[in-house]
Every structure is written in structure tokens, then in C-alpha cells.
C-alpha positions in Angstrom: 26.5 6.1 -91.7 29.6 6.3 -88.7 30.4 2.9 -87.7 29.8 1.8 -84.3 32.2 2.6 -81.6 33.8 -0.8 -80.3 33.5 -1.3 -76.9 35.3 -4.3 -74.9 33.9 -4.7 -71.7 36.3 -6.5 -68.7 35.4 -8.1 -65.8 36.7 -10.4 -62.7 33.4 -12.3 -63.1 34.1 -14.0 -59.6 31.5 -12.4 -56.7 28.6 -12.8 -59.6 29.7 -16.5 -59.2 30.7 -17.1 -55.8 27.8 -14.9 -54.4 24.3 -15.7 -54.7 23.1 -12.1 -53.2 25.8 -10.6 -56.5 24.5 -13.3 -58.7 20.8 -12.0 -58.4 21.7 -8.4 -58.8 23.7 -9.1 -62.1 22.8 -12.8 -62.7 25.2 -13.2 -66.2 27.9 -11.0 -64.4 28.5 -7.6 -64.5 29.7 -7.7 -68.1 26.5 -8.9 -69.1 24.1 -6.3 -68.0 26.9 -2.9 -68.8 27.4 -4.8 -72.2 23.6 -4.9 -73.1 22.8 -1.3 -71.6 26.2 -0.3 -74.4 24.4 -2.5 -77.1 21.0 -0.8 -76.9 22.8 2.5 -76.9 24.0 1.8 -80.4 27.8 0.4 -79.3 29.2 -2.7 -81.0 29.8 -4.4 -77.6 31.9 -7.5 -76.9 33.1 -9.1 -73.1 35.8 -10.0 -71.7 36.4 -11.9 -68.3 39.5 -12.7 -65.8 39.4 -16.8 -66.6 39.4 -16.8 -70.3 42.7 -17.0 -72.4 45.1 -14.1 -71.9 41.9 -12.8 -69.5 40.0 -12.1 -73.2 42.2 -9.2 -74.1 44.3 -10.7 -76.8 46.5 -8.3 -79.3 43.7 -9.1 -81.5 40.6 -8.0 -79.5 43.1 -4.7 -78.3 43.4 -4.0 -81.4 40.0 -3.9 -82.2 38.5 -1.9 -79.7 38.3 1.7 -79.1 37.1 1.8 -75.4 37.7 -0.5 -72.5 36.0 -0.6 -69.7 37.5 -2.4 -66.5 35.3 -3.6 -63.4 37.6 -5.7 -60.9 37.9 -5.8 -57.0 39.3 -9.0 -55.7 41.7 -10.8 -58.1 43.7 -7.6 -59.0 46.9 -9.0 -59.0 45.8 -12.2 -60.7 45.6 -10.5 -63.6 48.9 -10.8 -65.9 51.5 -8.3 -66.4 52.0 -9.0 -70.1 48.1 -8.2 -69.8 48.8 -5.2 -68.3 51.1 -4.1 -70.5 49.2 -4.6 -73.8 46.5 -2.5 -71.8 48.8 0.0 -71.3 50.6 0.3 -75.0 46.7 0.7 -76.8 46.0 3.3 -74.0 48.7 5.2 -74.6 48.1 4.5 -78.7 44.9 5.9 -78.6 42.7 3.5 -77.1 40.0 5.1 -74.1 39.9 3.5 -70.9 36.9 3.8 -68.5 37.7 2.5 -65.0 35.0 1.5 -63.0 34.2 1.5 -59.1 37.0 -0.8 -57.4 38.9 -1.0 -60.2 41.1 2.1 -58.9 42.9 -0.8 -57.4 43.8 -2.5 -60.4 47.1 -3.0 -61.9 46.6 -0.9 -65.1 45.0 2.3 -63.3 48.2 2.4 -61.1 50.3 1.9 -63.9 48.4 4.8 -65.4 48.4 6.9 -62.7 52.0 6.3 -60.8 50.2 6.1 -57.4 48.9 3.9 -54.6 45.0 5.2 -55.9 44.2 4.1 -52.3 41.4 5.9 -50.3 38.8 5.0 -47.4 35.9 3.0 -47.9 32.7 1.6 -45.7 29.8 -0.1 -46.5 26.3 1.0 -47.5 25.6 4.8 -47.5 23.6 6.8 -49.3 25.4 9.0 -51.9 24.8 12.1 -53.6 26.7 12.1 -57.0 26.7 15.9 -58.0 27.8 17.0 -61.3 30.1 19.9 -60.6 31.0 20.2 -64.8 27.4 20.6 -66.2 29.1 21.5 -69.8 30.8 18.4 -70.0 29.7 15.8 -72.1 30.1 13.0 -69.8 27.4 14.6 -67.8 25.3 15.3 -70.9 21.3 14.4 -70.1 22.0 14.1 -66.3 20.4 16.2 -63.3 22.2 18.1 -60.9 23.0 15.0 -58.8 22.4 10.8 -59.0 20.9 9.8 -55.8 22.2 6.3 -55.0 22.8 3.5 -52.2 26.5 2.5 -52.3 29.3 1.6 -51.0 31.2 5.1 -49.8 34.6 5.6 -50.7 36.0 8.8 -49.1 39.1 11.0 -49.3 41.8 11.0 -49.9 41.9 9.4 -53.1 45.7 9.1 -53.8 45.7 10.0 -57.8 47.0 12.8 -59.7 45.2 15.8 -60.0 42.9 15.0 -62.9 42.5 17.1 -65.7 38.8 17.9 -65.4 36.8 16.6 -62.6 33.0 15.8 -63.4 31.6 14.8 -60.9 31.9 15.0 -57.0 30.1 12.8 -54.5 28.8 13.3 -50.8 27.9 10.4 -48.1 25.5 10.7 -45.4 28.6 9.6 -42.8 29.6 13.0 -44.0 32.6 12.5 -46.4 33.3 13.4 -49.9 35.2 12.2 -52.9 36.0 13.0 -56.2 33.9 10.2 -58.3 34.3 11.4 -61.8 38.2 12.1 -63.6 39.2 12.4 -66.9 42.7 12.2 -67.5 45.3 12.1 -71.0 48.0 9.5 -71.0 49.7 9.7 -74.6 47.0 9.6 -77.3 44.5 8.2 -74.8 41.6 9.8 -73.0 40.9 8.1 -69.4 37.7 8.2 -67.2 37.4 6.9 -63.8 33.8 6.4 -62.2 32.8 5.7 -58.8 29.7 3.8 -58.5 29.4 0.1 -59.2 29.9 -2.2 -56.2 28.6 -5.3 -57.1 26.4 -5.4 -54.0 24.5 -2.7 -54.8 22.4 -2.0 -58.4 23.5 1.4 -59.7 24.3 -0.4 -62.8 21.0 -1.0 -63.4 20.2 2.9 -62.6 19.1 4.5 -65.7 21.8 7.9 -65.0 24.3 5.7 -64.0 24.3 4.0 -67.8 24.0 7.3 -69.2 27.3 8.6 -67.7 28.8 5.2 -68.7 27.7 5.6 -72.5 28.6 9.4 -72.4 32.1 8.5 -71.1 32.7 5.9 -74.0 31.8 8.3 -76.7 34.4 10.9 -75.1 36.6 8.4 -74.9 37.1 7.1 -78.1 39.8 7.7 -80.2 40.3 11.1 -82.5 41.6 11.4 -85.9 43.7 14.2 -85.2 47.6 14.3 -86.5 50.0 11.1 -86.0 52.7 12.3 -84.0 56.2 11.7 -85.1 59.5 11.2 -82.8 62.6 10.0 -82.8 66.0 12.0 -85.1 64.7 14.2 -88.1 66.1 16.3 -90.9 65.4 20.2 -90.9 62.5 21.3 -92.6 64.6 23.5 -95.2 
């Protein structure tokens, strides 16, 4: 039998705590409830939150996980370089990286990416999250569209152009915005997913988990062939 993927899942853990209307939509944090929804999916889940020790990404607990996911929105830059930088290294090494909702703000997507990743937002709207990739297996078992109520971030989104683009969402104001990337960045597949502000439920939605455990299993790492750099000797 395959082992379980590893999943680390990373969040602020500060609006589930200073917000009672957050606290009773994800009353154990954010973590909690995308860490359980992995679990039953089969996933061998752990957390990780901003105030613990090294922000509970260690080399240890890097090194031992295959996909990251990343939920943060008001203590981005609290969060440490060094941090950052260990992020970065297992992402390039291999590690997947799923970045969720207002975490387009955070220090390692920009690292990733190499721009502002700023766009416009508003409060509530209803949103229309089509799936404009129906072959892809991120949007494996999903409709033509999640219908949600959400906070709506329109364009432009200020990111590279991704290298397949899932899904694409519309807001009743009338504005639209790419909601689902994928992008490579050295040995490491990244997703970035809209939906998640911690106001609203979506991830309690039952399509909204789905993407979320389809994007981990893409993510993970492959077995294909070590690369090699650096001087060599010809072949002969």
C-alpha cells in the first residue's frame, strides 16, 4: 500500500482568535477544520501556526512534508525571513506549495513569484468560480462552476502568467479574476486558490475541499530524474 502523502498545514491563527464572528465559523482555527477535511481524505495531516517556534516550520517538519499549504492575511511580514527561506529551498527541492486566499500577500508567494501579487478587493459578493480546465486534475469531481459568498478580489492580479490556469472567477459587482494557477519553480509544483476569507465558510463547502485535496495530490513531489549541475567530465 502507497504511503500517505504528508501534508503540513500553516496558518496566522490570529482573526480565529481575536474575532468571535471568525472564531464561530472555524472555532479551532483555520488549520483545524482544512487539516481534518485532508485527514478524512486519507492525507497524513499535521499544523502549523504563526506563534509557535520557528512559526512550526522547522528543517525538521520541512523536511518531512510533501505539500504545504499557507493561509495568512494580517501578520505577513511577521513572519521570519530565515522562515521564508527554508520555505523557499524545499519548494524549489521538490516540495508543493498550495497558497490559499490572502496569502497572495505573503512573503514566500512574492518570493516565488518576483511580483507585487497585488490586486483589488471588496467585501462580500457573490462569486461564480468556473472551471475553465475541465481535464485538469485539480478540477477532478467538480461542476462547471462553485457558487459561493466571498470576499471579491478582482483584476489585475500582478503575477506571472501562470502555466495552466484552472479556474476563473466572476463577481456580481461585475469583475473577474484568475482564482486558480499552477505554476513550476525548480522541482516544485505551485497552486494558488482564491476562496478562503476567514469571514466567510467556503472552507466548509464540500467543492471547495475537493479542489484543496485535488491540488495536494498534484502537488506532491515526483520521482522523476535527480538533476545534476555544476562542472562535469565528457561523457566519452
Amino acid at each position: 500500500m502507497a504511503e500517505s502523502l504528508r501534508v503540513t498545514v500553516w496558518n496566522e491563527f490570529r482573526h480565529e482568535r481575536n474575532n468571535d464572528e471568525v472564531a464561530k465559523i472555524y472555532p479551532e482555527g483555520i488549520h483545524a477544520t482544512l487539516g481534518a477535511a485532508l485527514k478524512e481524505g486519507g492525507f497524513d495531516v499535521r499544523t502549523a501556526t504563526l506563534d509557535e517556534p520557528e512559526h512550526g516550520l522547522t528543517e525538521e517538519i520541512l523536511g518531512s512534508t510533501d505539500v504545504l499549504l499557507w493561509w495568512g492575511h494580517i501578520a505577513h511580514d511577521e513572519v521570519s525571513d530565515e522562515t521564508v527561506e527554508r520555505v523557499h529551498e524545499r519548494v524549489l527541492g521538490g516540495m508543493g506549495l498550495i497558497v490559499l486566499h490572502s496569502g497572495h500577500f505573503s512573503k514566500i508567494f512574492k518570493k516565488l513569484m518576483g511580483t507585487t501579487c497585488d490586486l483589488k478587493w471588496r467585501h462580500d459578493d457573490t462569486e461564480r468560480l468556473w472551471v475553465v480546465a475541465p481535464g485538469h486534475p485539480i478540477a477532478e469531481g467538480i461542476g462547471e462552476y462553485i457558487e459561493l459568498e466571498e470576499e471579491m478580489y478582482g483584476e489585475h492580479f500582478d503575477v506571472p502568467q501562470p502555466d495552466e490556469l484552472v479556474f476563473v472567477s466572476w463577481f456580481g459587482g461585475g469583475e473577474v479574476f484568475r482564482s486558480g494557477l499552477c505554476y513550476r519553480r525548480g522541482s516544485g509544483r505551485i497552486f494558488y486558490f482564491r476562496p478562503g476569507h476567514e469571514e466567510n465558510p467556503s472552507y466548509h463547502n464540500p467543492d471547495v475541499l475537493r479542489v484543496i485535496e485535488n491540488a495536494a495530490r498534484w502537488a506532491a513531489p515526483t520521482k522523476g530524474a535527480a538533476p545534476v549541475y555544476g562542472n562535469t567530465e565528457p561523457l566519452g
